[in-house]
C-alpha positions in Angstrom: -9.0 -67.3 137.5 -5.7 -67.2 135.9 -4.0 -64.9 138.1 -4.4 -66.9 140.9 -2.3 -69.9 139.0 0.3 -67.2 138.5 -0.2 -66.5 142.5 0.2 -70.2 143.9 3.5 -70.6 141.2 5.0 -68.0 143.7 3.6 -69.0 146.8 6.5 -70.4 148.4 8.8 -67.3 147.1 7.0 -64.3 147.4 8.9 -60.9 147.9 8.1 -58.1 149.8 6.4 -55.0 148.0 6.2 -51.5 148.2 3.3 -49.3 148.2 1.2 -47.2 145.9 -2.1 -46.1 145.0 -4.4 -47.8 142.4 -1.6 -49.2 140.1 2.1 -49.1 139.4 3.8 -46.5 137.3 2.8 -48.0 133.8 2.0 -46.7 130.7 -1.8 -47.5 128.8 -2.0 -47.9 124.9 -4.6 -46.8 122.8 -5.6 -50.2 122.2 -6.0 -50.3 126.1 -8.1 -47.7 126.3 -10.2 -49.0 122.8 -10.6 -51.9 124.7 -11.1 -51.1 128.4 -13.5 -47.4 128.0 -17.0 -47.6 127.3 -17.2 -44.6 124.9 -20.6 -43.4 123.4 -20.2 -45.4 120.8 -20.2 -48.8 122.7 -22.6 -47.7 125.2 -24.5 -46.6 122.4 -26.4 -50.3 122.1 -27.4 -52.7 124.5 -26.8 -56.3 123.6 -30.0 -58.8 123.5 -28.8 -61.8 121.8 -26.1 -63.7 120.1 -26.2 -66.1 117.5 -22.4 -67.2 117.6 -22.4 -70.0 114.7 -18.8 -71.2 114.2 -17.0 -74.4 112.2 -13.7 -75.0 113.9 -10.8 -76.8 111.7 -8.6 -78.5 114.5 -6.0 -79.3 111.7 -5.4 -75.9 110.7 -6.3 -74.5 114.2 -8.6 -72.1 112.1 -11.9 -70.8 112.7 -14.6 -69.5 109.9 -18.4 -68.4 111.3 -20.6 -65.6 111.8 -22.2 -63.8 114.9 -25.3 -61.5 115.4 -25.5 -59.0 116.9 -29.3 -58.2 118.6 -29.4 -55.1 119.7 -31.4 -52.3 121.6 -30.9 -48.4 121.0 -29.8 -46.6 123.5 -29.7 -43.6 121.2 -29.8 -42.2 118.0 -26.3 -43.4 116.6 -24.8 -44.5 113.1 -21.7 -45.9 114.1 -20.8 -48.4 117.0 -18.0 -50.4 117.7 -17.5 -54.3 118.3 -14.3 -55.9 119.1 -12.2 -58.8 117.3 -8.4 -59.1 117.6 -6.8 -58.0 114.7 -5.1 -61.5 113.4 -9.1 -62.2 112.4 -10.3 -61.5 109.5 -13.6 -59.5 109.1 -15.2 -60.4 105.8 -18.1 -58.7 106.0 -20.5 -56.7 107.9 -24.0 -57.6 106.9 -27.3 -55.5 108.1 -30.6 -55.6 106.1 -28.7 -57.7 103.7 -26.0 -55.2 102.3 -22.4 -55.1 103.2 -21.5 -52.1 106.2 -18.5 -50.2 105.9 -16.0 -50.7 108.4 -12.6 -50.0 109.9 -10.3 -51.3 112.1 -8.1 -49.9 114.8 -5.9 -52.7 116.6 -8.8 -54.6 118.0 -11.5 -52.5 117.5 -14.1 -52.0 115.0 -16.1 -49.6 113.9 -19.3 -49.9 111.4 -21.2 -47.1 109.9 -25.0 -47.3 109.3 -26.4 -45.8 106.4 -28.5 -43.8 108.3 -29.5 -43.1 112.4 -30.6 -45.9 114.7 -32.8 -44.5 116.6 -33.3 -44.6 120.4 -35.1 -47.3 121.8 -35.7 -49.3 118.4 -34.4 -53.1 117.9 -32.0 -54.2 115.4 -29.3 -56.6 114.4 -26.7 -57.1 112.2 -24.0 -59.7 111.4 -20.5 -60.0 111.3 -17.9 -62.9 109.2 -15.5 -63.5 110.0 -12.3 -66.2 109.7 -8.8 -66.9 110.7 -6.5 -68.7 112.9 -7.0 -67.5 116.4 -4.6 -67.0 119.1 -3.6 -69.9 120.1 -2.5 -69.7 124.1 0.8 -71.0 125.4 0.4 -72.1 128.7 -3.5 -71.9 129.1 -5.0 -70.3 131.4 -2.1 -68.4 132.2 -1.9 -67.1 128.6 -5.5 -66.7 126.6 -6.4 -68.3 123.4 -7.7 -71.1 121.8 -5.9 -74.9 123.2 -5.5 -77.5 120.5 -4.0 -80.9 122.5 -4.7 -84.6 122.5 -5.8 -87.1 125.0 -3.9 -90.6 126.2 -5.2 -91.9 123.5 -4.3 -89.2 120.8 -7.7 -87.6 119.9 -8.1 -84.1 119.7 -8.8 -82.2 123.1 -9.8 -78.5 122.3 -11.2 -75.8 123.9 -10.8 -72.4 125.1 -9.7 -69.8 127.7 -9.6 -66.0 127.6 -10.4 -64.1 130.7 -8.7 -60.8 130.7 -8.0 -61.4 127.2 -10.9 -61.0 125.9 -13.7 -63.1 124.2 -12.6 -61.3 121.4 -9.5 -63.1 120.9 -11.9 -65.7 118.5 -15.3 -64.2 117.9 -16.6 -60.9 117.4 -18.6 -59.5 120.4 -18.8 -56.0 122.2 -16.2 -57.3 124.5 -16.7 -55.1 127.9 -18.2 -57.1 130.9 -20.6 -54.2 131.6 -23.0 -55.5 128.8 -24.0 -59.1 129.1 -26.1 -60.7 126.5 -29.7 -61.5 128.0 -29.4 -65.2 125.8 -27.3 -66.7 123.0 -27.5 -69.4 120.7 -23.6 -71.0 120.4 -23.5 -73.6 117.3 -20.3 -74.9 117.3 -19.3 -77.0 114.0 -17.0 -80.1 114.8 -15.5 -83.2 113.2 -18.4 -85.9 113.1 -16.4 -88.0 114.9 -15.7 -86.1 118.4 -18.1 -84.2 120.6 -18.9 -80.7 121.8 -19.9 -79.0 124.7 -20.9 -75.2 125.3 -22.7 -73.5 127.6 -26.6 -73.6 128.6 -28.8 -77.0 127.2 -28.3 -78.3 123.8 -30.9 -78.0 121.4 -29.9 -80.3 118.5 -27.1 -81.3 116.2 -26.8 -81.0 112.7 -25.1 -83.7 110.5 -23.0 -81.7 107.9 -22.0 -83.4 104.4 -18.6 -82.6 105.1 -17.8 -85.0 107.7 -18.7 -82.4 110.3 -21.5 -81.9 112.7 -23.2 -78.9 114.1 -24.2 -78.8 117.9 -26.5 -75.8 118.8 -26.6 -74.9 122.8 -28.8 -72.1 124.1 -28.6 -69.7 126.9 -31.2 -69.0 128.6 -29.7 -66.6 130.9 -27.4 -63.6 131.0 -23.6 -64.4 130.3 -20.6 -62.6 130.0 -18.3 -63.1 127.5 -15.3 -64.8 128.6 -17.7 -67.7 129.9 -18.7 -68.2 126.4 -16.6 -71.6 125.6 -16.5 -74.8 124.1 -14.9 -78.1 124.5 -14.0 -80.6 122.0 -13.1 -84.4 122.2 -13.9 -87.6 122.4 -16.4 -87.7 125.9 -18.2 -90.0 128.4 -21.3 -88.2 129.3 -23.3 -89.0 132.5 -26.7 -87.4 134.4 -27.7 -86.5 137.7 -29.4 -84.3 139.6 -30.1 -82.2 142.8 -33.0 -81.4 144.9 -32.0 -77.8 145.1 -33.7 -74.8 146.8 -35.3 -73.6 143.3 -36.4 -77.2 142.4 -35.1 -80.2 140.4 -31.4 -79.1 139.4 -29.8 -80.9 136.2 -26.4 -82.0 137.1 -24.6 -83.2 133.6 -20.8 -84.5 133.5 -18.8 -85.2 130.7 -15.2 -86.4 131.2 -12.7 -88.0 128.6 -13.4 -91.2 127.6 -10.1 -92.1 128.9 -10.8 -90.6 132.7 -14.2 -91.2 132.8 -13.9 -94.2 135.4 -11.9 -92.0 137.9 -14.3 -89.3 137.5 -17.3 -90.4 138.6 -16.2 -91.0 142.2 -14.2 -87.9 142.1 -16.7 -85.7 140.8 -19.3 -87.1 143.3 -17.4 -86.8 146.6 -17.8 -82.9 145.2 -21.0 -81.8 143.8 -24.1 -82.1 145.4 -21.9 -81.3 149.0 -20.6 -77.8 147.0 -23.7 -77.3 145.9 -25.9 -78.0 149.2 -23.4 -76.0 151.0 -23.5 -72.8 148.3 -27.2 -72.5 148.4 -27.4 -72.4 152.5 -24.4 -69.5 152.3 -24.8 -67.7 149.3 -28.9 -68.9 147.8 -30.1 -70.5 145.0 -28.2 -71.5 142.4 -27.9 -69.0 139.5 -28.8 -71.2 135.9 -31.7 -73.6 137.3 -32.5 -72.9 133.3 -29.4 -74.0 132.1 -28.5 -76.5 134.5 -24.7 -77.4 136.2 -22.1 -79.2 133.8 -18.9 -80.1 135.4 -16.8 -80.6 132.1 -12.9 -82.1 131.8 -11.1 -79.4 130.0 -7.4 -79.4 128.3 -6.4 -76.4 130.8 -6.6 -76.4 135.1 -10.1 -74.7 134.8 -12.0 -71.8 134.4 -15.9 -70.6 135.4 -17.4 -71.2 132.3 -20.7 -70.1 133.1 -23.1 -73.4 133.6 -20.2 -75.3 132.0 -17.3 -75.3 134.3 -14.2 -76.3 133.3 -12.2 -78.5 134.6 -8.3 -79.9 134.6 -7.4 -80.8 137.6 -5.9 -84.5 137.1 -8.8 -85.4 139.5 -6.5 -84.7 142.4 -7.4 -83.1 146.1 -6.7 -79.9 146.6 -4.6 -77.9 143.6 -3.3 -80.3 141.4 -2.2 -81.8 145.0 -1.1 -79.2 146.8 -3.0 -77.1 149.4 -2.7 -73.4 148.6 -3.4 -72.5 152.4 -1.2 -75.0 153.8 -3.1 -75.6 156.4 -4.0 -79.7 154.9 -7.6 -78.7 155.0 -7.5 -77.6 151.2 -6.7 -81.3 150.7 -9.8 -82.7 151.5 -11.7 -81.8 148.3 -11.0 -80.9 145.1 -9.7 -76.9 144.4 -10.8 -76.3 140.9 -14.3 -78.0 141.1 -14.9 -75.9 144.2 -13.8 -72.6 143.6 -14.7 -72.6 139.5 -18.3 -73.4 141.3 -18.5 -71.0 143.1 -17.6 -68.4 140.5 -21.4 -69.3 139.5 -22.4 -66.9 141.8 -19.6 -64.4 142.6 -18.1 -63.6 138.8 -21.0 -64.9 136.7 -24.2 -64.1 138.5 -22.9 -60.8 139.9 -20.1 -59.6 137.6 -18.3 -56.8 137.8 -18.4 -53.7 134.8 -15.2 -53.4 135.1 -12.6 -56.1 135.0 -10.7 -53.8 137.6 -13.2 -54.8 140.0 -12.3 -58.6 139.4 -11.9 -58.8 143.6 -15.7 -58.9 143.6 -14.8 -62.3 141.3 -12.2 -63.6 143.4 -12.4 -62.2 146.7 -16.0 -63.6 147.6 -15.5 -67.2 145.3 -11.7 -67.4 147.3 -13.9 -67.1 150.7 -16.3 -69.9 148.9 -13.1 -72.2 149.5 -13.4 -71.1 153.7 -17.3 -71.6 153.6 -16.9 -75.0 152.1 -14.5 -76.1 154.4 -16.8 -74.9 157.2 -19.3 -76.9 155.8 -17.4 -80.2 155.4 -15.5 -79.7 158.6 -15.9 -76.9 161.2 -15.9 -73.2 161.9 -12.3 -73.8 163.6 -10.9 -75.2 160.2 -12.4 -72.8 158.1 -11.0 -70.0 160.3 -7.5 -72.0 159.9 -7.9 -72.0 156.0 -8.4 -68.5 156.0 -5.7 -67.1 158.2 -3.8 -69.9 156.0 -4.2 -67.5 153.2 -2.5 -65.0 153.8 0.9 -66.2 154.0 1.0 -65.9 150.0 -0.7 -62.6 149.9 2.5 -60.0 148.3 0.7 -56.3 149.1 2.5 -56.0 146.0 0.0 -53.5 144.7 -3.6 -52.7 145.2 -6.2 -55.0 144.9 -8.2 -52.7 142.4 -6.7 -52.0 139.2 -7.4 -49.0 137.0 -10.5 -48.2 135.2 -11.2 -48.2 131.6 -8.0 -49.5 130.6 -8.9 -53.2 130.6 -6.4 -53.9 133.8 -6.5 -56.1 136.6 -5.3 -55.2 139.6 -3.1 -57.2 142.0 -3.4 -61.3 141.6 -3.7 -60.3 145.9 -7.4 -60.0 144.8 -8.2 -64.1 146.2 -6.6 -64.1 148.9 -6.5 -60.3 150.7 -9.9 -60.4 149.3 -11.3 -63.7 151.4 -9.3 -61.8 154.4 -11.5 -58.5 153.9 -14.0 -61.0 153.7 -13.5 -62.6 156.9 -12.5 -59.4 158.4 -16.1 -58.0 157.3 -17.5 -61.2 159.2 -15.3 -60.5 162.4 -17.1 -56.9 162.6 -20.7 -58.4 161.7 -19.9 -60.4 164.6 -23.5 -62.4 164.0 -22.9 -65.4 161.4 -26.6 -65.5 160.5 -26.7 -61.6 159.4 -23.0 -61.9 157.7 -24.9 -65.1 155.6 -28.1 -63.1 155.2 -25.9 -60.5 153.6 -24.2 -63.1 151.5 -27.4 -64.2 150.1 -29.2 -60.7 149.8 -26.1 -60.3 147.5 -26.8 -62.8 145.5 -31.0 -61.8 145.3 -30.3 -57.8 144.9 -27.4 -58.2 141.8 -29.0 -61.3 140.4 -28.0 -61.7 136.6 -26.1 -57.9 137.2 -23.0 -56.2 136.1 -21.9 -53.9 139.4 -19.2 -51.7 140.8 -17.2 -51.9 143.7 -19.0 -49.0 145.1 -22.5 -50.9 144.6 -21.0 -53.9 146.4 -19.8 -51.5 149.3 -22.5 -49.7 150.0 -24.9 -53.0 150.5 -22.1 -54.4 152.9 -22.2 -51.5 154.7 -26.4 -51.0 154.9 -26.9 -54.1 155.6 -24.4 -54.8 158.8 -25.2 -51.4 160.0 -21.3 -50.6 159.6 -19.1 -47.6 158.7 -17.0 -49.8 156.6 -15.6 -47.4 154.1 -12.3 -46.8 155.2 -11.7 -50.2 156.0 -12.7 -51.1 152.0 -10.4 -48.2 151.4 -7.8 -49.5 153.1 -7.7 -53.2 151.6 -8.8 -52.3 148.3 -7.1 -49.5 147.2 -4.1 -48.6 149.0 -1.3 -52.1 148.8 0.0 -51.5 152.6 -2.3 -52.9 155.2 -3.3 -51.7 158.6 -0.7 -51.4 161.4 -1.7 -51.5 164.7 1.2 -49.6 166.7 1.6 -49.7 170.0 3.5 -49.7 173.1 2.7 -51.0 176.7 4.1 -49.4 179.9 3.8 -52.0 183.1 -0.1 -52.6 182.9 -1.1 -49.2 180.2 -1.1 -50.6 176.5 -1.3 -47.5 174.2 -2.6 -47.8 170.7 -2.8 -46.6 167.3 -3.6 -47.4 163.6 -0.8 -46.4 161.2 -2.8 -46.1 157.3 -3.0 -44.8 154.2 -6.5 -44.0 154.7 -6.9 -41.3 157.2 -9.5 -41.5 159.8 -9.3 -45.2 159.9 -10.6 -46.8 162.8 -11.8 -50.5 161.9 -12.2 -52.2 165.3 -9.6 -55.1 166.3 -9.7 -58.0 168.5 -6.3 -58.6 170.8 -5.0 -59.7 173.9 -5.9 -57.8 176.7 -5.4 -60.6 179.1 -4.0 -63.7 178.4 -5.7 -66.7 177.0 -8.3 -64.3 175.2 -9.3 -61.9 172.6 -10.8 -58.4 173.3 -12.3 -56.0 170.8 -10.7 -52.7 170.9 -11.2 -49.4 168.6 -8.0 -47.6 167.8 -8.0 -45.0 165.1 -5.0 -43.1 163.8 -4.5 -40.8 167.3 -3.1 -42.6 170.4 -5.6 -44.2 173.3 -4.4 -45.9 175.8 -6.1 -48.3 178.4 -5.6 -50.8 181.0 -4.3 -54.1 180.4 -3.8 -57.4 182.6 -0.7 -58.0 183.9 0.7 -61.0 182.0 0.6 -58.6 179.2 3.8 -57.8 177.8 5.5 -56.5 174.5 6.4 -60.0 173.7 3.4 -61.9 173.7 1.0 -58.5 173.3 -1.2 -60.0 169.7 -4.0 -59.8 167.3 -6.7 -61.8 166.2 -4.9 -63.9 163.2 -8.4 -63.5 161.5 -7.7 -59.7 161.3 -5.3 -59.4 158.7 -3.3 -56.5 160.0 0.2 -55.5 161.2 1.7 -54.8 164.4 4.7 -52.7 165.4 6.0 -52.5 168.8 7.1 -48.9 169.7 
């Protein structure tokens, strides 16, 4: 999510970019690489469950706890690596009660067993830890813990670290290739405020110290950025959808101090979002754990089953419309497209976080779908093509692997125009949505590659569509369509990166409509009407291409 605040601060100044392959010229660290490369020993275990059990001191902005680590062998190994930034201290390393030796290497860390685990077997251990996390700046730009205050000067804390890293406040194997089947989160608060996590909540604990324990379980797979929780002083309220997998628990809690404002906000919303992401995309992913819609101190993030939320319960993006098309103001941005992370970023999750398009490419084009639904197919299609006025082909969308990168914050919205584009060519909205949804039902609960999400696309529309994925994803230049037109011959060609290109395009081949025509990287020419000039010669603005008169 956060690149795409860094995207809208610049989309009224965007500068042009030049092109290269995979990533600019840049150097990766060590720690990069400890962070971002599944050696053997991080692939060596497979991650069952977490017990994260943690007592946070909002006046110290300090954190003390545990987690464990349940485990399967995925061969014989004694030693493995977990991952805490290096401000926190480890205290100890416990398995079989007796302390593991350990070292640390920037954020890694690495514990030797006393003898082999073997393959296949089940085992756990736990790690201590304390210290005063990172504490972010401008959240969610910037990752870390967010200690503020409401309007009425209680504490409003909570969390955001994607890209980051989970690990920047408790100890996890912090790659998104290995998600933990379930987790037990026990966060310890003051008495006198609340706190929400992820999944259902269990119980509380009053503590003799003026604090009290709340314990939330997960039924499902999660990542570990969406781990989270939000402190303060809340107004909590139920609901529920009739959803296509049954009774859905909708659960809202919003400060004290907003909660008045929220409720009709939050309702003009939900159940339409929701209605309308089950028809496109299927059922929605955490029937077990329910929907929570919560008010967070940052703009928002996709907190798995416990979204956050900041946006000053205002239309659009904190009142602006990042398409500026007006359609983006006619519901609210962050409740919207942090929803729809639920099923493209959460459910399906890429193993890479160089993959993140398959985040933000598919929930941007969750903004188009929703408009479609709350409008029309003409508005969507004007949201989209909307889009790409901020898009900077600065570099490519992909970033490099094992490194822990990104690629370009173009990931939302060139990604929702390879989207559409992918539509275009399906040319059948009922297949493009039965694609959507067989999506969602083939990677349910997954990690995935780019390649995996490719190669359904293209077996499912019956397409060639790897040069066009090429092309988009890879490369930061996109298509141009050159061409030249001599009295009533248009002559034609695709100028690419990728060689052998030859995505189909719609343009005008006589005036007043489009035509689909197939130009690949040699010249064609054919026949066009006679009102056909240089000057008002086009393209479909729902291909994202460019043209250059010859």
């Amino acid at each position: 999510m956060k690149k795409l605040f860094i995207l809208f601060a610049l989309a009224f100044s965007l500068p042009a970019a030049k092109a290269q392959m995979l990533a600019k010229n840049q150097v990766n660290s060590r720690a990069d690489s400890l962070r971002g490369t599944l050696t053997p020993i991080r692939t060596c275990y497979d991650i069952n469950y977490y017990h994260l059990d943690v007592k946070i001191d909002i006046d110290q902005k300090s954190i003390t706890g545990s987690n464990e680590f349940a485990f399967t062998a995925t061969q014989d190994f004694n030693k493995l690596q977990f991952d805490l930034f290096d401000n926190l201290k480890v205290e100890k390393v416990v398995y079989k009660g007796n302390d593991l030796p350990f070292t640390r290497e920037y954020n890694a860390v690495f514990v030797t067993f006393p003898k082999a685990v073997k393959k296949g077997s089940k085992d756990k251990f736990t790690v201590f830890y304390s210290g005063n996390p990172t504490v972010a700046k401008t959240p969610p730009w910037d990752g870390g813990l967010i200690f503020k205050k409401d309007a009425t000067g209680n504490p409003f804390v909570s969390v955001a670290c994607q890209g980051l890293g989970a690990s920047v406040w408790w100890p996890n194997k912090d790659h998104q290739s290995d998600e933990v089947d379930s987790m037990l989160i026990s966060i310890t608060v003051p008495k006198a405020l609340q706190e929400i996590s992820n999944g259902r909540l269990r119980n509380t604990v009053d503590k003799p110290d003026g604090y009290k324990q709340y314990n939330w379980f997960v039924a499902n797979p999660i990542n570990n950025y969406d781990v989270t929780f939000y402190i303060g002083k809340y107004a909590h309220w139920q609901d529920s959808y009739d959803g296509e997998n049954g009774k859905l628990s909708i659960d809202y809690w919003a400060l004290k101090t907003d909660s008045a404002k929220a409720r009709p906000h939050w309702d003009a919303d939900v159940k339409p979002m929701l209605k309308c992401f089950e028809y496109w995309f299927g059922p929605y992913p955490w029937y077990k754990d329910g929907y929570k819609l919560v008010q967070a101190p940052h703009l928002g993030m996709e907190h798995q089953s416990a979204v956050a939320y900041g946006n000053q319960f205002k239309p659009g993006y904190l009142g602006k419309d990042l398409s500026g098309t007006g359609h983006g103001l006619k519901w609210d941005f962050i409740t919207i497209h942090e929803s729809g992370h639920e099923w493209f970023g959460n459910s399906i999750t890429s193993k890479d976080i160089a993959d993140m398009w398959i985040h933000e490419g598919f929930t941007n084009y969750s903004e188009v779908l929703f408009t479609e639904c709350s409008e029309n197919k003409a508005a969507a299609d004007e949201y989209v093509i909307g889009l790409q006025k901020i898009i900077r082909n600065d570099e490519p969308v992909i970033g490099p692997y094992g490194v822990n990168k990104e690629g370009s914050g173009d990931m939302y919205p060139k990604g929702a125009n390879l989207v559409s584009i992918i539509r275009q060519l399906i040319n059948n909205d009922e297949k493009f949505r039965q694609i959507l949804r067989g999506l969602n039902k083939t990677f349910y609960h997954q990690t995935v590659t780019t390649a995996e999400i490719e190669n359904y696309i293209a077996k499912q529309s019956g397409l060639k569509l790897d040069k066009v994925f090429d092309q988009y994803l890879r490369y930061t230049k996109i298509p141009v369509l050159e061409y030249k037109i001599d009295k009533d011959n248009l002559s034609y060609r695709w100028i690419t990166d990728v060689k052998g290109f030859d995505m189909p395009v719609r343009v005008t081949l006589k005036t007043g409509a489009y035509t689909l025509i197939k130009p690949t990287n040699d010249w064609k020419t054919i026949k066009v009407d006679a009102s056909i000039n240089t000057d008002n010669f086009k393209q479909d603005p729902l291909f994202y291409i460019n043209l250059k008169k010859s």
